[in-house]
C-alpha positions in Angstrom: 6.0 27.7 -3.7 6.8 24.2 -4.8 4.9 22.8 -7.6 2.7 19.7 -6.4 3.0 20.9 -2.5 0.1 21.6 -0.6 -0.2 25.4 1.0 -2.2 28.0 2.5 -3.2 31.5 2.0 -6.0 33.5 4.2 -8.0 30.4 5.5 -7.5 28.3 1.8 -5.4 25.3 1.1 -4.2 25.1 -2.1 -1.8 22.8 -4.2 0.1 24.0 -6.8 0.2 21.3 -10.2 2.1 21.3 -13.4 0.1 21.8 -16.6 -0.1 19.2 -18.9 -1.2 19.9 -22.4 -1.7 16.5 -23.6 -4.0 13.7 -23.2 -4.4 10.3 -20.6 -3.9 7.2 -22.4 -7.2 6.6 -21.2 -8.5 9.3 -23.1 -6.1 8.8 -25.9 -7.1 5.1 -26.6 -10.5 5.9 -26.0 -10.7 8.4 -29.2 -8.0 6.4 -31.7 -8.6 2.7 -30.1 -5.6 0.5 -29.9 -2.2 2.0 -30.4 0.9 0.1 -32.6 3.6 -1.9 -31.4 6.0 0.7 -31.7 3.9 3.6 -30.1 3.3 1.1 -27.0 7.1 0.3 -27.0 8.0 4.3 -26.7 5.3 5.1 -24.4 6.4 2.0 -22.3 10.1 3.2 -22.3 9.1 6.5 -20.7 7.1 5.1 -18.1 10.0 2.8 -17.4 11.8 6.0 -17.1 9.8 7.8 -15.2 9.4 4.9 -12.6 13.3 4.6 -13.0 13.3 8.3 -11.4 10.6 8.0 -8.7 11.4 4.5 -7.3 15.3 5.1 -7.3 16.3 8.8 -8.6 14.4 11.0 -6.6 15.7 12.8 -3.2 12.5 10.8 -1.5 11.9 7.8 -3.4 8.1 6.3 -4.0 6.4 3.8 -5.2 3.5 5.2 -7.3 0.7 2.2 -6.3 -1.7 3.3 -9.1 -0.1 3.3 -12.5 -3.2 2.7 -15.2 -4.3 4.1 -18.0 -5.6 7.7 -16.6 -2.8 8.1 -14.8 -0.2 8.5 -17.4 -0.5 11.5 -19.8 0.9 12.4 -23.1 1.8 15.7 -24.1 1.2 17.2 -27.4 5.1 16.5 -27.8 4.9 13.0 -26.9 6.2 13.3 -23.5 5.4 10.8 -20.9 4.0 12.0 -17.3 2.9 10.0 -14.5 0.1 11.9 -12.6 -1.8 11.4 -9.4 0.3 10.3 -6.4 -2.3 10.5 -4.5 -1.8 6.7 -2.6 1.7 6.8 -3.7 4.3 4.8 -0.7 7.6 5.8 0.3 10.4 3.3 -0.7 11.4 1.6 2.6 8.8 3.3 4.9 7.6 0.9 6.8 4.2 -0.4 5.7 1.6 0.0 7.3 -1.6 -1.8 6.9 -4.9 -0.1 5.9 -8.5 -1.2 6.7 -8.5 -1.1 3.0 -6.4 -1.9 -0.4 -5.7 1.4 -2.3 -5.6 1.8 -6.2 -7.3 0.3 -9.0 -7.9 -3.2 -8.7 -7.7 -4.3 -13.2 -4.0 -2.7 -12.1 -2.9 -3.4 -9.1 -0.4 -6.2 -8.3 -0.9 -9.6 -6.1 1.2 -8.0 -2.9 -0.7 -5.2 -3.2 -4.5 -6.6 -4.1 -3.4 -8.9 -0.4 -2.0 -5.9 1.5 1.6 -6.4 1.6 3.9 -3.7 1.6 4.2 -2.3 -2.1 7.7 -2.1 -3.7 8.9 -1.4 -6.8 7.9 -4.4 -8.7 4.5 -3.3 -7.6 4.5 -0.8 -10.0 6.1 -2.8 -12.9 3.3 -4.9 -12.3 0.5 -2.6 -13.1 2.7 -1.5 -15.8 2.1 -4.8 -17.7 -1.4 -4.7 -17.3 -0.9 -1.3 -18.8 0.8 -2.7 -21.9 -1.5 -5.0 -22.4 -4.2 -2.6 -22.8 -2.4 -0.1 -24.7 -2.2 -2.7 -27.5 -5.1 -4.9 -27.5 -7.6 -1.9 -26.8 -9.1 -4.0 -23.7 -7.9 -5.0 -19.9 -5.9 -7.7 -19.1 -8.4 -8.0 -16.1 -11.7 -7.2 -17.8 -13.4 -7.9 -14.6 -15.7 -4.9 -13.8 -17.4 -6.2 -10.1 -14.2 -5.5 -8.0 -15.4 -8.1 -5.1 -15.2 -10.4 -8.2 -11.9 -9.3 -9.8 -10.5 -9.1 -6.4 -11.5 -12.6 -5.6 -10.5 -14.6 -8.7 -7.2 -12.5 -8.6 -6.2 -14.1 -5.2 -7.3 -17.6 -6.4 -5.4 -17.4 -9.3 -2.4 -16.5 -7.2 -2.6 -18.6 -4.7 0.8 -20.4 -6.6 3.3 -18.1 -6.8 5.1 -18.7 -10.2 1.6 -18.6 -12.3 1.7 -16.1 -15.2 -1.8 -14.3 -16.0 -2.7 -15.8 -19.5 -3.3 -13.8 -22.3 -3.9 -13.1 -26.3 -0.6 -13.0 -27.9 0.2 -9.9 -29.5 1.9 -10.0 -33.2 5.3 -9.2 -30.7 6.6 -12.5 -28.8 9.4 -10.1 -27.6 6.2 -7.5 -26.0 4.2 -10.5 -24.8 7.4 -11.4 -22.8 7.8 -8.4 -21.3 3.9 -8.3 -20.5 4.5 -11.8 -19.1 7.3 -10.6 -17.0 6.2 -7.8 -15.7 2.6 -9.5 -14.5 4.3 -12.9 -13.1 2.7 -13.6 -10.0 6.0 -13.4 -7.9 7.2 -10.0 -7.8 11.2 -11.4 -7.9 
């Protein structure tokens, strides 16, 4: 049995996960609020690492599509995991358009909000947003009515060098990389 794969056993599918012992940074900032600069900086290089693995590492590269704040656990060690592939993409499959948009919507990145085939920059995208929140204890895209958020998302994006606007931080070297990575034009 491989861990994560699907299976069967007298009539019952099954799937077989790894156990976390740790917390979502959802959970996490929920219970201690906003997390320092240099606890956002650490968890943001293991994400980058993880993403690093999955997008270009991995014998069957994907793009994760719904990287937020319940999808990235911490384990009692301070590990980093991303969890819940669950509308993940395969890098260079050829995309196919769904009747809908899949992910999380505060997250997810212009391409992806408009249905254009995710890449990797889709991911560093919501990894911003993620950033963003870890810090400042709130969404980038506070938004809660997603017909809403999805609408003055596409609007705001209708030129494609605009940069989300934001608080600053007390880090002009974090709010650049929170600029970068939520630029409207993935390149």
């Amino acid at each position: 049995m491989v861990p994560g794969l699907p299976g069967s056993k007298g009539g019952k599918v099954y799937s077989i996960m790894e156990f976390v012992d740790g917390y979502t940074l959802k959970t996490f900032t929920r219970r201690w609020g906003p997390l320092p600069l240099s606890v956002c900086i650490a968890i943001g290089i293991q994400v980058c690492e993880a993403l690093t693995f999955i997008h270009e590492t991995s014998s069957k590269p994907l793009i994760h599509c719904d990287l937020k704040l319940s999808n990235i656990m911490v384990t009692r060690d301070g590990q980093v995991k991303l969890i819940d592939f669950g509308v993940a993409w395969p890098v260079g499959e050829e995309w196919v358009r769904a009747a809908s948009v899949y992910g999380t919507p505060a997250y997810m990145a212009p391409e992806q909000i408009m249905q254009q085939a995710p890449t990797p920059t889709t991911d560093l995208f919501s990894l911003g947003a993620v950033l963003y929140e870890l810090y400042n204890g709130r969404r980038l895209f506070p938004e809660k009515n997603v017909l809403k958020l999805v609408n003055e998302r596409i609007e705001s994006w209708r030129n494609p060098y605009a940069t989300v606007e934001f608080a600053p931080t007390a880090s002009k070297f974090y709010d650049a990389i929170v600029r970068r990575c939520t630029a409207s034009y993935p390149a």
